[in-house]
PDBQT receptor file of N, H, CA, C and O in Angstrom, charges set to zero:
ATOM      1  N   UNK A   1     -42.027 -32.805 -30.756  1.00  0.00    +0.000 N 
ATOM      2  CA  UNK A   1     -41.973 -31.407 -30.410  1.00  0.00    +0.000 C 
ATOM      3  C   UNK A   1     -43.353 -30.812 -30.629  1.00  0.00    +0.000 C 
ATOM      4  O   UNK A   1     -43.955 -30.950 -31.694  1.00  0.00    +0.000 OA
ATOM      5  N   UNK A   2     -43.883 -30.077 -29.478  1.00  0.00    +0.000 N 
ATOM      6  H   UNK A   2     -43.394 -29.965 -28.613  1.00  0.00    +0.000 HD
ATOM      7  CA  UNK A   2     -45.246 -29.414 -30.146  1.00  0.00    +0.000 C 
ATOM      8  C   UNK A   2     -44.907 -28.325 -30.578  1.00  0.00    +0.000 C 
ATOM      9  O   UNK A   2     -43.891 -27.698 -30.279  1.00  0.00    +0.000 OA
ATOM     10  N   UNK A   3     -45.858 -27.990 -31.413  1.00  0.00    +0.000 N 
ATOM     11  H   UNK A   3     -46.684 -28.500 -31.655  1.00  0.00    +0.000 HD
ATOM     12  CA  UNK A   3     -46.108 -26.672 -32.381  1.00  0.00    +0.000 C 
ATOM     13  C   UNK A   3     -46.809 -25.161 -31.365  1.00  0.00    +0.000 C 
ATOM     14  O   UNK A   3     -46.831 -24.010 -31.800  1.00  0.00    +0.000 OA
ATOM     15  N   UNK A   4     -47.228 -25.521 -30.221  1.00  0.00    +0.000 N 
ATOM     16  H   UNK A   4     -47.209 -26.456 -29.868  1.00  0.00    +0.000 HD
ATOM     17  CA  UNK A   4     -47.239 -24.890 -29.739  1.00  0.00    +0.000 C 
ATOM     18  C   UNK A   4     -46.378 -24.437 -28.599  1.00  0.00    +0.000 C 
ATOM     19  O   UNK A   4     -46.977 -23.573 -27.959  1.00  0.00    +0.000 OA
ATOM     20  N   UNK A   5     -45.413 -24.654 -28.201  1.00  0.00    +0.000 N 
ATOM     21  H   UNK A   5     -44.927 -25.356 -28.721  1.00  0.00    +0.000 HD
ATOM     22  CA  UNK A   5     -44.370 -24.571 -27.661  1.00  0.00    +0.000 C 
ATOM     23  C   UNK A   5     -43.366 -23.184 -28.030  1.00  0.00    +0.000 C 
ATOM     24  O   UNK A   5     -42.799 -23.072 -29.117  1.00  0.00    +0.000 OA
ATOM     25  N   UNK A   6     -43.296 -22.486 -27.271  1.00  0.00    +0.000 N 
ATOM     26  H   UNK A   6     -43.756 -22.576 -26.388  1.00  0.00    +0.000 HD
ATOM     27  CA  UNK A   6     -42.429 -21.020 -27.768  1.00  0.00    +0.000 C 
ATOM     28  C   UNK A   6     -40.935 -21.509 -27.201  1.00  0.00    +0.000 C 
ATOM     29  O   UNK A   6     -40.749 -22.523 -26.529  1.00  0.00    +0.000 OA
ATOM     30  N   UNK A   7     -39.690 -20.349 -27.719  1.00  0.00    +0.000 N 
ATOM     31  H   UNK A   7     -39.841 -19.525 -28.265  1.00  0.00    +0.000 HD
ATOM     32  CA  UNK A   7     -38.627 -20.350 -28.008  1.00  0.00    +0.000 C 
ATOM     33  C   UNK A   7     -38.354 -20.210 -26.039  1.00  0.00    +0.000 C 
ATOM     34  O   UNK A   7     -39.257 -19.938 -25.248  1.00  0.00    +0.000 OA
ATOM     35  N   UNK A   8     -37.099 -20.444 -25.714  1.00  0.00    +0.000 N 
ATOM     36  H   UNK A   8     -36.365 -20.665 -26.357  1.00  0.00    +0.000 HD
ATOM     37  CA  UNK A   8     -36.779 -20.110 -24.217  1.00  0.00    +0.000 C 
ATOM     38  C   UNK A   8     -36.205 -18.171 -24.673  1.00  0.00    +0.000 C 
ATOM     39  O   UNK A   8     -35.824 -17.517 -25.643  1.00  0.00    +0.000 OA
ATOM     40  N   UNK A   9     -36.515 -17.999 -23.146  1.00  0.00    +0.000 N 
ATOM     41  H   UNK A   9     -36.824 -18.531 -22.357  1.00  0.00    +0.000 HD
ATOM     42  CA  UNK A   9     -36.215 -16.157 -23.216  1.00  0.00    +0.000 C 
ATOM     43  C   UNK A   9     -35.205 -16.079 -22.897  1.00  0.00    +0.000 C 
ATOM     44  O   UNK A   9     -34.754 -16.653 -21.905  1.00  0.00    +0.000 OA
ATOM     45  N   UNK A  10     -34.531 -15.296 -23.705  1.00  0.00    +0.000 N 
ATOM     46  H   UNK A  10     -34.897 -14.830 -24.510  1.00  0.00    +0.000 HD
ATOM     47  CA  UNK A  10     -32.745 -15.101 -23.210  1.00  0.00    +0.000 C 
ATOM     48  C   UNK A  10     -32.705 -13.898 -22.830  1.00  0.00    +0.000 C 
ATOM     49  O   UNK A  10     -31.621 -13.353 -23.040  1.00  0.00    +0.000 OA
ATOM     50  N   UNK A  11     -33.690 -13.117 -22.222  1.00  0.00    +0.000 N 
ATOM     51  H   UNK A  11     -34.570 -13.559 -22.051  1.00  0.00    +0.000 HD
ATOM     52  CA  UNK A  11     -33.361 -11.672 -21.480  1.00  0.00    +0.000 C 
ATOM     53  C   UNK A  11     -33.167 -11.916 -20.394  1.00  0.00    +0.000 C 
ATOM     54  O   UNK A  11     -33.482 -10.940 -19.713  1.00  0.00    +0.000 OA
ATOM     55  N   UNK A  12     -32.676 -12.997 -19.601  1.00  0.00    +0.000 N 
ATOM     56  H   UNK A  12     -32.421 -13.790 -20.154  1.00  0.00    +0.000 HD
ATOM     57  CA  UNK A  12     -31.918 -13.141 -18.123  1.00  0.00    +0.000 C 
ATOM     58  C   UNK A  12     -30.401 -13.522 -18.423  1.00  0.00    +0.000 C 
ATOM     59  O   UNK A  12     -29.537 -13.275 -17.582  1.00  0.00    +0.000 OA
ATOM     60  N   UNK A  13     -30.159 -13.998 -19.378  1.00  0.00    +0.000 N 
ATOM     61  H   UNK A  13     -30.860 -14.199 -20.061  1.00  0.00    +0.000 HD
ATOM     62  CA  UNK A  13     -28.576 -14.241 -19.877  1.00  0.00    +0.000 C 
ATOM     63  C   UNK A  13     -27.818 -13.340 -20.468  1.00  0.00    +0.000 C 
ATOM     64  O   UNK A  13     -26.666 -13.547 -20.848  1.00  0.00    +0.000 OA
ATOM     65  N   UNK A  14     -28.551 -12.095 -20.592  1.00  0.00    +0.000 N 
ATOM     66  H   UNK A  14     -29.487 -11.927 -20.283  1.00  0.00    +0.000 HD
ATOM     67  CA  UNK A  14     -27.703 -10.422 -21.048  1.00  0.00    +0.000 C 
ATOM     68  C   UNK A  14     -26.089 -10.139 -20.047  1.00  0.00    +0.000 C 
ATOM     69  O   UNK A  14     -26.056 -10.561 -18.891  1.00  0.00    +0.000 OA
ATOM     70  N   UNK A  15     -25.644  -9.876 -20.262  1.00  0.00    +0.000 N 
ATOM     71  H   UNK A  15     -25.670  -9.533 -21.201  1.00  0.00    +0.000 HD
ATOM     72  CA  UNK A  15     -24.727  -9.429 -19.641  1.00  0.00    +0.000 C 
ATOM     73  C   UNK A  15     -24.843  -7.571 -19.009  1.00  0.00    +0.000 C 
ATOM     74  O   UNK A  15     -24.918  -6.661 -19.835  1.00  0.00    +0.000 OA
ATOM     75  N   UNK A  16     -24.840  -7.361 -17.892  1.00  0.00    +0.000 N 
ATOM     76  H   UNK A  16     -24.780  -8.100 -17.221  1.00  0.00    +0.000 HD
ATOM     77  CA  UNK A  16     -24.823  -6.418 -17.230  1.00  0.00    +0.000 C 
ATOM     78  C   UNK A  16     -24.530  -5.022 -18.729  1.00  0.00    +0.000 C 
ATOM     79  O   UNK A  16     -23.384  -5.025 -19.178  1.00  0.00    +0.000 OA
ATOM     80  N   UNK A  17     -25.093  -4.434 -19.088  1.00  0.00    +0.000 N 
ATOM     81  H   UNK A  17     -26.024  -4.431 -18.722  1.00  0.00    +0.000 HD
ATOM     82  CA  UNK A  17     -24.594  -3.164 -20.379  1.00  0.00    +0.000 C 
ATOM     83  C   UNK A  17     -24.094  -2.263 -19.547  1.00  0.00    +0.000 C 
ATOM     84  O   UNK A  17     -23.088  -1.668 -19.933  1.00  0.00    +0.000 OA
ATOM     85  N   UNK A  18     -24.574  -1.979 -18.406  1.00  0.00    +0.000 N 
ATOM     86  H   UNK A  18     -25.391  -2.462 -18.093  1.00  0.00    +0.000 HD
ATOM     87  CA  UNK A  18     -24.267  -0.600 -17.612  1.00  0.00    +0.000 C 
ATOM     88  C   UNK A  18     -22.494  -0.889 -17.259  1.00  0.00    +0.000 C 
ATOM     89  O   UNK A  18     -21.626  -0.015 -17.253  1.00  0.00    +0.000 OA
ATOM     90  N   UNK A  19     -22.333  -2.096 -17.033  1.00  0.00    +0.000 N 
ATOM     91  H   UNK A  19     -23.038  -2.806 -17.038  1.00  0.00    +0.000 HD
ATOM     92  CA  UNK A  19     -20.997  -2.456 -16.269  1.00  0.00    +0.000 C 
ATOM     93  C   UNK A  19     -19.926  -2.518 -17.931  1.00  0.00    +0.000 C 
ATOM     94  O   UNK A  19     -18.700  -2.595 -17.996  1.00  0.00    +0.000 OA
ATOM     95  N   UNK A  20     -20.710  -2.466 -18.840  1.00  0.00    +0.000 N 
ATOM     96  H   UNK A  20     -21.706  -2.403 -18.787  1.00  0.00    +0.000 HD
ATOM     97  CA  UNK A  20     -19.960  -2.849 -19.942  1.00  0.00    +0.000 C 
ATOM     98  C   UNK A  20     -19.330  -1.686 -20.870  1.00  0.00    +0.000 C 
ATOM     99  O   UNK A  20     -18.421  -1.716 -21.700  1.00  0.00    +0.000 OA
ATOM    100  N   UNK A  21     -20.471  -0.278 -20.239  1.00  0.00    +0.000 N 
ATOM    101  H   UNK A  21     -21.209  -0.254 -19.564  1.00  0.00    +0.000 HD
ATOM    102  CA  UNK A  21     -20.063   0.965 -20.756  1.00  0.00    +0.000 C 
ATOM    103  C   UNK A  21     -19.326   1.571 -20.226  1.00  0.00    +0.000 C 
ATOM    104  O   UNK A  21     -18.973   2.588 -20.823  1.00  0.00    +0.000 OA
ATOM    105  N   UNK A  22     -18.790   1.340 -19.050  1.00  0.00    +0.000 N 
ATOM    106  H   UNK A  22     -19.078   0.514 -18.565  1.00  0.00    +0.000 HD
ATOM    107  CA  UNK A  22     -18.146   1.996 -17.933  1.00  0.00    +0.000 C 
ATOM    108  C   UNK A  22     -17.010   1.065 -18.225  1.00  0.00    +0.000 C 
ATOM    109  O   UNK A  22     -15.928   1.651 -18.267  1.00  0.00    +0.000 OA
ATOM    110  N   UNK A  23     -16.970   0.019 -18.397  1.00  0.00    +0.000 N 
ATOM    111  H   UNK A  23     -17.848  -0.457 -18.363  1.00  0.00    +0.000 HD
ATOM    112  CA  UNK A  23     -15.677  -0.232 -18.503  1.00  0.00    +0.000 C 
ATOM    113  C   UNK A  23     -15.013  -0.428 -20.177  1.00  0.00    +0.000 C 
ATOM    114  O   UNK A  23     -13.855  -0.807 -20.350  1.00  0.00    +0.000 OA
ATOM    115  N   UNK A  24     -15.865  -0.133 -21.216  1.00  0.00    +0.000 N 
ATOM    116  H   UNK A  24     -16.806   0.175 -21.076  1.00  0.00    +0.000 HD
ATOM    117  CA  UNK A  24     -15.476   0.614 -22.305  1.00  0.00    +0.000 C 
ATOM    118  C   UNK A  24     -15.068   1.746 -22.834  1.00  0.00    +0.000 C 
ATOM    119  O   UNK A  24     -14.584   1.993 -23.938  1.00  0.00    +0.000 OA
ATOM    120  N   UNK A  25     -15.436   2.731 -21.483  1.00  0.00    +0.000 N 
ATOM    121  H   UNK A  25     -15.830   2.531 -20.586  1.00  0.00    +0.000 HD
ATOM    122  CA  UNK A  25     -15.499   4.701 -21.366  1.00  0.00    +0.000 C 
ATOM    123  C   UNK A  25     -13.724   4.114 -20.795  1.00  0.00    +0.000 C 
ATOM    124  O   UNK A  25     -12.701   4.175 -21.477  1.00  0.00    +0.000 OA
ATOM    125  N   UNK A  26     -13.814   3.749 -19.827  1.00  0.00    +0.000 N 
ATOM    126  H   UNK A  26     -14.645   3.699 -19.273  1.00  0.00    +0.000 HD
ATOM    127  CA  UNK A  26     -12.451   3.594 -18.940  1.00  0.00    +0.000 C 
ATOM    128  C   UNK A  26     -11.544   3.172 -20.033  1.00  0.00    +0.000 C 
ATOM    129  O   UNK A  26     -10.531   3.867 -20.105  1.00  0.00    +0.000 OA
ATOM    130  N   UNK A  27     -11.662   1.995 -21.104  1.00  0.00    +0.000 N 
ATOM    131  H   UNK A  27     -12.486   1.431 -21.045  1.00  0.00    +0.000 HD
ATOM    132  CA  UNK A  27     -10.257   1.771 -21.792  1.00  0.00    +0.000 C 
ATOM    133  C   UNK A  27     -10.237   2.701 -22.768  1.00  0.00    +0.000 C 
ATOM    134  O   UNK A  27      -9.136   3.114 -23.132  1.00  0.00    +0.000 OA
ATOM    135  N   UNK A  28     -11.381   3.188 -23.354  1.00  0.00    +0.000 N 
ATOM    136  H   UNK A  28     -12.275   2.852 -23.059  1.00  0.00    +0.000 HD
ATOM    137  CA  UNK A  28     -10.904   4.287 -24.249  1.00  0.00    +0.000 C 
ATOM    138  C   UNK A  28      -9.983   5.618 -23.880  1.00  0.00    +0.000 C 
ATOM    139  O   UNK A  28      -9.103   6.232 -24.484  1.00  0.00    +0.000 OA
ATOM    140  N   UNK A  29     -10.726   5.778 -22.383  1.00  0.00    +0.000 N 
ATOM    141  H   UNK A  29     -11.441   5.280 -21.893  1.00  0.00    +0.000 HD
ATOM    142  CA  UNK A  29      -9.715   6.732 -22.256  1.00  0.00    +0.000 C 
ATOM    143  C   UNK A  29      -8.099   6.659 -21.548  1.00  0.00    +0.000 C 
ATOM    144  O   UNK A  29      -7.044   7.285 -21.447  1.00  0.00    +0.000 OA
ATOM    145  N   UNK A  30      -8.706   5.554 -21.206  1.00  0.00    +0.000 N 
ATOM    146  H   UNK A  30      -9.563   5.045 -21.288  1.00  0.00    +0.000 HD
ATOM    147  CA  UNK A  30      -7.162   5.055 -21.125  1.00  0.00    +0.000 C 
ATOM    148  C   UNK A  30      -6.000   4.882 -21.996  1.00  0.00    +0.000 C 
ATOM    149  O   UNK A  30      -4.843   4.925 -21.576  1.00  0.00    +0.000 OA
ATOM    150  N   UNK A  31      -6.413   4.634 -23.535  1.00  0.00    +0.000 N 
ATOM    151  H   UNK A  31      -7.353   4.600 -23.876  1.00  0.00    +0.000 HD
ATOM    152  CA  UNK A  31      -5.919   4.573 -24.462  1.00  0.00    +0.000 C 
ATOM    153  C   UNK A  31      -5.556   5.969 -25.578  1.00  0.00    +0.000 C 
ATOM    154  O   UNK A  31      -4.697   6.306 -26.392  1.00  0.00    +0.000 OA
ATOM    155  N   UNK A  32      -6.775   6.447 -25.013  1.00  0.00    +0.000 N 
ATOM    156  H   UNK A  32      -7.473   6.174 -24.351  1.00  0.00    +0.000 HD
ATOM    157  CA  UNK A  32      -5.832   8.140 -25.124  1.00  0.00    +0.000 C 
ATOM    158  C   UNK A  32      -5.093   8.986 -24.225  1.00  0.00    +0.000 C 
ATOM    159  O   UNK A  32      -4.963  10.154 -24.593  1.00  0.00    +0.000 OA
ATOM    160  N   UNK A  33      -4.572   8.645 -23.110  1.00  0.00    +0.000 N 
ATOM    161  H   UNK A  33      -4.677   7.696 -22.811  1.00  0.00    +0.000 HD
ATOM    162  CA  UNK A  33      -4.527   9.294 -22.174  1.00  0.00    +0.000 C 
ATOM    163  C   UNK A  33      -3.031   8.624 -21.754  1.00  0.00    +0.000 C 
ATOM    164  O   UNK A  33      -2.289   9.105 -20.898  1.00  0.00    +0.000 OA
ATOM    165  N   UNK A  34      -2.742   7.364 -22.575  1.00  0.00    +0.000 N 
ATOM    166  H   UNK A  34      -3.345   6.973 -23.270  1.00  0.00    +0.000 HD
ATOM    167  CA  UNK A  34      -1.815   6.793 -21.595  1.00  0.00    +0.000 C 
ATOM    168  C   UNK A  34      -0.280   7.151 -22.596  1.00  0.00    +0.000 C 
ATOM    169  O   UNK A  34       0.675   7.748 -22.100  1.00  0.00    +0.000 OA
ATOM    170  N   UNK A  35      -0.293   6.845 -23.491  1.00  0.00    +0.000 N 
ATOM    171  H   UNK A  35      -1.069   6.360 -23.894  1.00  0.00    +0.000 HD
ATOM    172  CA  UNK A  35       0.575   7.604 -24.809  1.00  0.00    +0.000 C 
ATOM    173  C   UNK A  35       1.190   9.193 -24.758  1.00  0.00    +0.000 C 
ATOM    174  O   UNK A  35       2.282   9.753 -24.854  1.00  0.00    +0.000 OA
ATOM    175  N   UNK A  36      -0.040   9.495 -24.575  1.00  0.00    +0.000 N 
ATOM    176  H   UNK A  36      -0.927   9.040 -24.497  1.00  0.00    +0.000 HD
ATOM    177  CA  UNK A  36       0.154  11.137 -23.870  1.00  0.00    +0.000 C 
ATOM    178  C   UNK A  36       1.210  11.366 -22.393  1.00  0.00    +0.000 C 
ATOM    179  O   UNK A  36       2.292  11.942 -22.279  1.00  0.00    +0.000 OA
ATOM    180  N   UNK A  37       0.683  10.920 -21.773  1.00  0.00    +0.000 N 
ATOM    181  H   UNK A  37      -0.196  10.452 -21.866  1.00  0.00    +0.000 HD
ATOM    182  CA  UNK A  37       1.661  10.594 -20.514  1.00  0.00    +0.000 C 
ATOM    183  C   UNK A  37       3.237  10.092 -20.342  1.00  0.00    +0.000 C 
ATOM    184  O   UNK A  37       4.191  10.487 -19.671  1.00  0.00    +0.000 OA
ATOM    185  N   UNK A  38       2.961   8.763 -21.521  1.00  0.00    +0.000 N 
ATOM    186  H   UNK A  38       2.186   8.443 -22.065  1.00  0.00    +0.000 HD
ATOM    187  CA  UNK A  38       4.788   8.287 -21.736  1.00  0.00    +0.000 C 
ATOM    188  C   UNK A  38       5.189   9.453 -22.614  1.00  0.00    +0.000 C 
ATOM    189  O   UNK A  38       6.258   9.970 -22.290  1.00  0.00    +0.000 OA
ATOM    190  N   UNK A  39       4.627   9.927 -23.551  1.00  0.00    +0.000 N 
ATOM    191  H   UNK A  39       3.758   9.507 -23.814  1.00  0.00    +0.000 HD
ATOM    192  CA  UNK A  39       5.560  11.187 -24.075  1.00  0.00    +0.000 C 
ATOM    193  C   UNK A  39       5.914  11.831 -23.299  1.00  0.00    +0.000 C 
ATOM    194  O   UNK A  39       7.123  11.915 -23.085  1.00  0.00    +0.000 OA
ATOM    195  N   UNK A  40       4.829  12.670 -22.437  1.00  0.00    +0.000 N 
ATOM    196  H   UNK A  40       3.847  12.602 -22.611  1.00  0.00    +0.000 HD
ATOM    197  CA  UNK A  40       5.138  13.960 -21.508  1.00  0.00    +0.000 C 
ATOM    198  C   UNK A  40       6.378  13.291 -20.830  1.00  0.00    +0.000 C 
ATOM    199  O   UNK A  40       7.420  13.946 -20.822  1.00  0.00    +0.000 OA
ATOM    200  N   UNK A  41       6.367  12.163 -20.313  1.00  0.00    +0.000 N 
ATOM    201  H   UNK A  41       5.520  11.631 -20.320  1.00  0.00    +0.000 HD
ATOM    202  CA  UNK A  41       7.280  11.238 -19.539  1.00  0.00    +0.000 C 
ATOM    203  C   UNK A  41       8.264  11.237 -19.932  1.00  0.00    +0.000 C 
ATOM    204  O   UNK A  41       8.945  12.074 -19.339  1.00  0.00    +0.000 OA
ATOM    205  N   UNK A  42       8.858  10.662 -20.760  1.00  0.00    +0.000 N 
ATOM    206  H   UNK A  42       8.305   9.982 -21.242  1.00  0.00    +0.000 HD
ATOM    207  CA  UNK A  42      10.407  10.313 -21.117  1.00  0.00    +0.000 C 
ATOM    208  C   UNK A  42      10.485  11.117 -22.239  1.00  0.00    +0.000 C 
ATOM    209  O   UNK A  42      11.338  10.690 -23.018  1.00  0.00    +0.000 OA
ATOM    210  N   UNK A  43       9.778  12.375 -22.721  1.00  0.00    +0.000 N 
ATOM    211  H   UNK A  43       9.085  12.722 -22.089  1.00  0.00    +0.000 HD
ATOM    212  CA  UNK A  43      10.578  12.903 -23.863  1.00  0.00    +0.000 C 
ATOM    213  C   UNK A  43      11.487  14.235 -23.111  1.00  0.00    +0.000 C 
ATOM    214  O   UNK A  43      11.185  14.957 -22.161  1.00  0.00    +0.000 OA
ATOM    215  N   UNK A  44      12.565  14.202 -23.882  1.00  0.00    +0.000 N 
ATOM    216  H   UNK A  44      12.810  13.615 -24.654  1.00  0.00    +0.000 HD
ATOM    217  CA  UNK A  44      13.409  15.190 -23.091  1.00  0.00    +0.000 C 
ATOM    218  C   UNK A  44      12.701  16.949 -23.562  1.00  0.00    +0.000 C 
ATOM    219  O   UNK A  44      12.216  17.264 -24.649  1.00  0.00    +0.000 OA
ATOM    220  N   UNK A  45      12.877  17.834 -22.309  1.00  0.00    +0.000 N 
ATOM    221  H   UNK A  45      13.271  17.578 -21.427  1.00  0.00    +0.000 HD
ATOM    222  CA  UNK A  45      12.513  18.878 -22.465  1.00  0.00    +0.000 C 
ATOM    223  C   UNK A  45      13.866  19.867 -22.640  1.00  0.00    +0.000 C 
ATOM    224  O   UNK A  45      14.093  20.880 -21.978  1.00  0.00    +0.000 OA
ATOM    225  N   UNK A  46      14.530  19.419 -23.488  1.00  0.00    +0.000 N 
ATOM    226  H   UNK A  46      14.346  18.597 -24.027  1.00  0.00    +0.000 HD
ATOM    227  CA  UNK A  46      15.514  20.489 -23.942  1.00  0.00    +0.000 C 
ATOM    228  C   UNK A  46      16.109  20.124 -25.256  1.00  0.00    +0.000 C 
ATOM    229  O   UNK A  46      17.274  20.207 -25.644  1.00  0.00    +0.000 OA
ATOM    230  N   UNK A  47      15.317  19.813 -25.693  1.00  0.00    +0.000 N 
ATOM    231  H   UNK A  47      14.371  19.746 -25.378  1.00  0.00    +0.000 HD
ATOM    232  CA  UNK A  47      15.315  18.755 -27.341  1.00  0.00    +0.000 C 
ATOM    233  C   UNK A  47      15.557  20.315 -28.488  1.00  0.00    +0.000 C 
ATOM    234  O   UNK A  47      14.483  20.808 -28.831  1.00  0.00    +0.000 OA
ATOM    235  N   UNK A  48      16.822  21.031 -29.033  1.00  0.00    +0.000 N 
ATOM    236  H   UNK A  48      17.695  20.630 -28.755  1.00  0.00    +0.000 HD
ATOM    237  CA  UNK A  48      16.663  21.931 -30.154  1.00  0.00    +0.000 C 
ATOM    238  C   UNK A  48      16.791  21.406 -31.453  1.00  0.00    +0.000 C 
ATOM    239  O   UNK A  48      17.770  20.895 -31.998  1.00  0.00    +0.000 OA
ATOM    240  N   UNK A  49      15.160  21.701 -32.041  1.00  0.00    +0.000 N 
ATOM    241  H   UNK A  49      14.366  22.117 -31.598  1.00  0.00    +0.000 HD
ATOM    242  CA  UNK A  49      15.597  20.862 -33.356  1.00  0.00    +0.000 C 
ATOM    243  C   UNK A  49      16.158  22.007 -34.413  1.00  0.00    +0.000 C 
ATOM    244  O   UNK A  49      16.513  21.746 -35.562  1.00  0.00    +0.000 OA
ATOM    245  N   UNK A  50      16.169  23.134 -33.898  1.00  0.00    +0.000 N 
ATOM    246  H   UNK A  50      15.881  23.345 -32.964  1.00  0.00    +0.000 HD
ATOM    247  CA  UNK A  50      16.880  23.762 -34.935  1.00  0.00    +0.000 C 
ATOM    248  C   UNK A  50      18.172  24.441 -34.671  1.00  0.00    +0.000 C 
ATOM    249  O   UNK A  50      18.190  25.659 -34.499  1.00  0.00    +0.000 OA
ATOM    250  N   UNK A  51      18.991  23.900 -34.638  1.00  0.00    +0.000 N 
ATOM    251  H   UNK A  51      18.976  22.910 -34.777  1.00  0.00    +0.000 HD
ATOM    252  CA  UNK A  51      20.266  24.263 -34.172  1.00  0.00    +0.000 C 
ATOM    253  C   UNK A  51      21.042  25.408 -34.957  1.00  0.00    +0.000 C 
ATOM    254  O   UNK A  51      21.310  25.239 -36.146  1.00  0.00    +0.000 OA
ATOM    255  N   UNK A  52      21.396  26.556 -34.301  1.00  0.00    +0.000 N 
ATOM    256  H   UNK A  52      21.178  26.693 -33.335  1.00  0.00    +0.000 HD
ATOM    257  CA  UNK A  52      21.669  27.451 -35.151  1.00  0.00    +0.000 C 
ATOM    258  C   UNK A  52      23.293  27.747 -35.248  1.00  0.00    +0.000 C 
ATOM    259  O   UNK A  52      24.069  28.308 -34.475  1.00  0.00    +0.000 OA
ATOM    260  N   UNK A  53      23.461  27.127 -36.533  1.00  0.00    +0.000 N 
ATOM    261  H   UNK A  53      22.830  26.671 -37.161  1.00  0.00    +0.000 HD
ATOM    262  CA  UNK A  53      25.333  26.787 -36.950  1.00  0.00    +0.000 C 
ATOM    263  C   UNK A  53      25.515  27.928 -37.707  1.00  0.00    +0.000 C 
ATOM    264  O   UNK A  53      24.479  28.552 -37.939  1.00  0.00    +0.000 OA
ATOM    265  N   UNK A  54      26.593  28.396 -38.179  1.00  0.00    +0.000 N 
ATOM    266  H   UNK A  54      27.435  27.889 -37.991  1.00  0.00    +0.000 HD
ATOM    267  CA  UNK A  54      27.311  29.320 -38.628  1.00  0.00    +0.000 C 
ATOM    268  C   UNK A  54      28.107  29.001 -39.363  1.00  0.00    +0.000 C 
ATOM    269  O   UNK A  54      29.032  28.417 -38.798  1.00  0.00    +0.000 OA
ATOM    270  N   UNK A  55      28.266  29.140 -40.867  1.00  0.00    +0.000 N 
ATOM    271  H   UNK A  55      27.515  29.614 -41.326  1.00  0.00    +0.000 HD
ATOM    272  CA  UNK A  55      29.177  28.080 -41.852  1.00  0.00    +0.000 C 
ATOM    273  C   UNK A  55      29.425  29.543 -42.552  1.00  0.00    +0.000 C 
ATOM    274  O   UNK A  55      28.622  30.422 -42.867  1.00  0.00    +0.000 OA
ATOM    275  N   UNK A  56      31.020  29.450 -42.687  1.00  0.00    +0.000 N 
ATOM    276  H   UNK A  56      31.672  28.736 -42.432  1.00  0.00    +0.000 HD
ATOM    277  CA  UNK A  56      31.937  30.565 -43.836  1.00  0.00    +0.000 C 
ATOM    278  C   UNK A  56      31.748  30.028 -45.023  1.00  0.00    +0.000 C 
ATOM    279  O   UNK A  56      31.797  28.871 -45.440  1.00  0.00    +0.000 OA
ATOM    280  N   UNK A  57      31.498  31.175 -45.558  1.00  0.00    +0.000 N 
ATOM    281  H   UNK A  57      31.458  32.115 -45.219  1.00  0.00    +0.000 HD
ATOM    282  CA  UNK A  57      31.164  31.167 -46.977  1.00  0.00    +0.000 C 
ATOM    283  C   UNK A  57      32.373  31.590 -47.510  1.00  0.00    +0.000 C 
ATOM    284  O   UNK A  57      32.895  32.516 -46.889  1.00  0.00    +0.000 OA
ATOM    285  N   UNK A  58      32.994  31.158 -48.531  1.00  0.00    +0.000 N 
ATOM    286  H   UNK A  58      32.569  30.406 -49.035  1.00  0.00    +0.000 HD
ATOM    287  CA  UNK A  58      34.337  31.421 -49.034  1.00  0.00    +0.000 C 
ATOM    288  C   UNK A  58      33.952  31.846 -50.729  1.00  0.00    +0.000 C 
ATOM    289  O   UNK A  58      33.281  31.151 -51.492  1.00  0.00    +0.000 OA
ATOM    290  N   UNK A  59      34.505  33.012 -51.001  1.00  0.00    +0.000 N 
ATOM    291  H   UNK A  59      35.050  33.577 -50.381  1.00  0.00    +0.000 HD
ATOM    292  CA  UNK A  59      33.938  33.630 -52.431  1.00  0.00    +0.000 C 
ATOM    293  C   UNK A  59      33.400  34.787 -52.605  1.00  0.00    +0.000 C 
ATOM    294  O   UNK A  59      33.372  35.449 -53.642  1.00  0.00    +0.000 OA
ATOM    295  N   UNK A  60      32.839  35.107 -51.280  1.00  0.00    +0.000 N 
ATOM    296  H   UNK A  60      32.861  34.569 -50.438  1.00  0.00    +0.000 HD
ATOM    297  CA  UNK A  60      32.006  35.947 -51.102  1.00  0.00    +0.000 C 
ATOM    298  C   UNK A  60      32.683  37.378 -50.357  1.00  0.00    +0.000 C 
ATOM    299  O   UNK A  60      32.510  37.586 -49.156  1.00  0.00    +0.000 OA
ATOM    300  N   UNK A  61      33.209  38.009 -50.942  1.00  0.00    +0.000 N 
ATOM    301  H   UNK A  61      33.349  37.840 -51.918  1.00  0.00    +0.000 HD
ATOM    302  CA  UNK A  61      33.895  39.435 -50.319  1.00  0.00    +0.000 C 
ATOM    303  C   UNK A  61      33.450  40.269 -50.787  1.00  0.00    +0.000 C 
ATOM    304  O   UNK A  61      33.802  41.409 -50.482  1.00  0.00    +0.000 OA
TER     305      UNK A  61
């Protein structure tokens, strides 16, 4: 091996970054966005969580 001999350049074996942020922007927001949606989706819109009952009180006259 000579001593003068340099390392091989690995700045042609990068992987595209531009293609890598765009499709990292896309799952993030996909991953907030998609949760949100099945709620809005299948949660029922007539859901009362406070149901207003009426109980006799006995004792009290």
């Amino acid at each position: 091996m000579e001593s003068d001999s340099q390392p091989p350049s690995y700045s042609d074996d990068k992987p595209p970054q531009r293609i890598a942020n765009i499709l990292g922007t896309a799952i993030a927001v996909l991953t907030l966005t998609l949760p949100l949606l099945a709620i809005a989706r299948y949660s029922h819109s007539n859901i009362n969580l406070n149901p207003q009952t009426s109980y006799e009180l006995s004792g009290y006259e």
